[in-house]
C-alpha positions in Angstrom: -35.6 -45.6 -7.7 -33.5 -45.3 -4.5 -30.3 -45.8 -6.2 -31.6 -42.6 -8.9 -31.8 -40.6 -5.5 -28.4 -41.7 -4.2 -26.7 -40.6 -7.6 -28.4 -37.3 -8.0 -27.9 -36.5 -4.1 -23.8 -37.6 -5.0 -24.0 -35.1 -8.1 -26.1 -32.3 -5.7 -23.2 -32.7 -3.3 -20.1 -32.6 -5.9 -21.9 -29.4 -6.9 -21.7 -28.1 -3.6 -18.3 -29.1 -3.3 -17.0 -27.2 -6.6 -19.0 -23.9 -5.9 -17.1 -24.3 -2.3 -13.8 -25.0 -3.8 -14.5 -22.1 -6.4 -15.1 -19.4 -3.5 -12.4 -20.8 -1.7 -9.6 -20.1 -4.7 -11.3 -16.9 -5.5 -10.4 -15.9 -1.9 -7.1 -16.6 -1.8 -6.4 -15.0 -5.1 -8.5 -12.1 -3.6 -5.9 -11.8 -0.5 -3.0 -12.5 -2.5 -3.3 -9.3 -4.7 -4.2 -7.6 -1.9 -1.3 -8.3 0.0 0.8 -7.6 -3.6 -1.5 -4.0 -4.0 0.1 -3.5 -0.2 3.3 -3.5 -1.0 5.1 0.2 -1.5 8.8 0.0 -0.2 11.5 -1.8 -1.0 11.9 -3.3 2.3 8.2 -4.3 2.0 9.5 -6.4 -1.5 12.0 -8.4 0.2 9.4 -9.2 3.3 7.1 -10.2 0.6 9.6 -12.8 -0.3 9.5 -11.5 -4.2 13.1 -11.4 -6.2 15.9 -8.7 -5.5 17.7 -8.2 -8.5 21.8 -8.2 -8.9 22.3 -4.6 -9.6 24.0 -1.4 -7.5 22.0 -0.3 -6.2 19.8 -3.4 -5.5 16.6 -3.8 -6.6 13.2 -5.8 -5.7 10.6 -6.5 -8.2 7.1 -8.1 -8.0 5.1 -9.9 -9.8 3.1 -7.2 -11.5 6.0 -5.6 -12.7 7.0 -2.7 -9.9 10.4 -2.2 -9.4 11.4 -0.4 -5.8 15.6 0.6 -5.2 17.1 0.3 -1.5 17.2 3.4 -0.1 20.1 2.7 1.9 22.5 2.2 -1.2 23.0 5.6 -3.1 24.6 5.8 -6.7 25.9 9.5 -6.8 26.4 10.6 -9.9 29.3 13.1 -11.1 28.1 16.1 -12.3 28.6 15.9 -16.2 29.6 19.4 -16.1 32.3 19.4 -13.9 33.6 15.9 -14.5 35.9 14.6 -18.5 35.2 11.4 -19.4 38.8 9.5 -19.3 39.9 9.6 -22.6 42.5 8.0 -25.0 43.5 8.1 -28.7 39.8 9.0 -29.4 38.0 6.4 -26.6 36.7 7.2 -24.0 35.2 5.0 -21.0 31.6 5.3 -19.9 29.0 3.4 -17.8 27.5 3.7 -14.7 30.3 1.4 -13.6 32.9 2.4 -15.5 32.9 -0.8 -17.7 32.1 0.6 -21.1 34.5 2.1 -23.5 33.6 3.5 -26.6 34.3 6.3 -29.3 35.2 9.9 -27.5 32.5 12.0 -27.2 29.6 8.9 -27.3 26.7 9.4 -24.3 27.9 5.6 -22.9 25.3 5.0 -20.8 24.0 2.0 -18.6 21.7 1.0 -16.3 24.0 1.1 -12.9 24.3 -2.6 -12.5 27.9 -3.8 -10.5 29.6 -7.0 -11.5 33.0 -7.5 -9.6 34.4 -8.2 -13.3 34.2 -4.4 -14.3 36.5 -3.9 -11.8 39.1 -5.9 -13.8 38.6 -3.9 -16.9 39.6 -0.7 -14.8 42.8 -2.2 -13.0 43.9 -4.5 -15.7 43.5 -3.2 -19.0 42.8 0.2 -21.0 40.4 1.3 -22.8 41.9 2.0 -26.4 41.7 2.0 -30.1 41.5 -1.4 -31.2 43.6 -3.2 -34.3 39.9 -3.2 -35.7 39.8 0.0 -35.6 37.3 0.4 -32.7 37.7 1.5 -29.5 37.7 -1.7 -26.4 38.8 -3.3 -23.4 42.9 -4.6 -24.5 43.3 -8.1 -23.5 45.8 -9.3 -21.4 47.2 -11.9 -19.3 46.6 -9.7 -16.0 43.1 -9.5 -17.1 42.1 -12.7 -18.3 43.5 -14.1 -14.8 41.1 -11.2 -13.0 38.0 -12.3 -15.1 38.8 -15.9 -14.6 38.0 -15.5 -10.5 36.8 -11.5 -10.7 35.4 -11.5 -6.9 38.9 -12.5 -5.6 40.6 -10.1 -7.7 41.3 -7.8 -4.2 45.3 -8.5 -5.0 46.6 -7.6 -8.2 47.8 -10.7 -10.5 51.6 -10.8 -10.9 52.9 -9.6 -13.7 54.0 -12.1 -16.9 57.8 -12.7 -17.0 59.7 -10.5 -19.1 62.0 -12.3 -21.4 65.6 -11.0 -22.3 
């Protein structure tokens, strides 16, 4: 008999112990979506700790999907109107960053993300009909050697020997 009360006092008190531990993690789950819900800026994001994404300008996004853009890093835009697209035999270059190139006349649109490497295609190589036919990036040893180390790419690769 006493060692029936000793197991169903050690089951009452494991009880206790889960309902405890239950309202203990509903708490904290409690403060942490409040403290997610509280979250409005962009500069709040980083605080927070949550991801900031490799784009131009940068962005910070949280768990439940919200998205905020520095505010101190501003994409201006040409205006459409007033602005060609660069064009060549028919292609024409696009993007946000200037990395696309595609058929003249094409909306080439991106979503404003910077890689150093873009920056290669605009220094290195032109944007031009294609032996397939299609309109690209033409490869070159100048450009290859940029996208090999892009970020370093602040001095222009020398040029490949001519032969006679």
């Amino acid at each position: 008999m006493h060692s029936e009360l000793k197991t169903v006092n050690l089951i009452g008190i494991l009880i206790v112990l889960c309902i405890i531990a239950g309202l203990l993690l509903a708490l904290s789950n409690t403060a942490r979506e409040q403290r997610l819900f509280s979250i409005s800026s962009y500069d709040d994001c980083v605080r927070a700790g949550y991801p900031v994404m490799d784009s131009y300008p940068s962005q910070c996004r949280t768990p439940d999907g919200r998205t905020f853009t520095n505010p101190n890093e501003q994409v201006t835009m040409p205006n459409a109107s007033s602005t060609q697209p660069i064009t060549a035999n028919g292609c024409q270059v696009g993007g946000c960053s200037g990395q696309l190139c595609g058929e003249a006349g094409e909306d080439l649109v991106s979503n404003c993300e910077y890689r150093p490497e873009y920056a290669c295609y605009q220094k290195y190589s032109m944007c031009e009909r294609q032996a397939n036919g299609k309109c690209g990036w033409t490869p070159n040893a100048s450009l290859s050697q940029c996208l090999s180390n892009p970020a370093s790419s602040k001095t222009p690769p020398a040029p490949p020997a001519q032969s006679n």
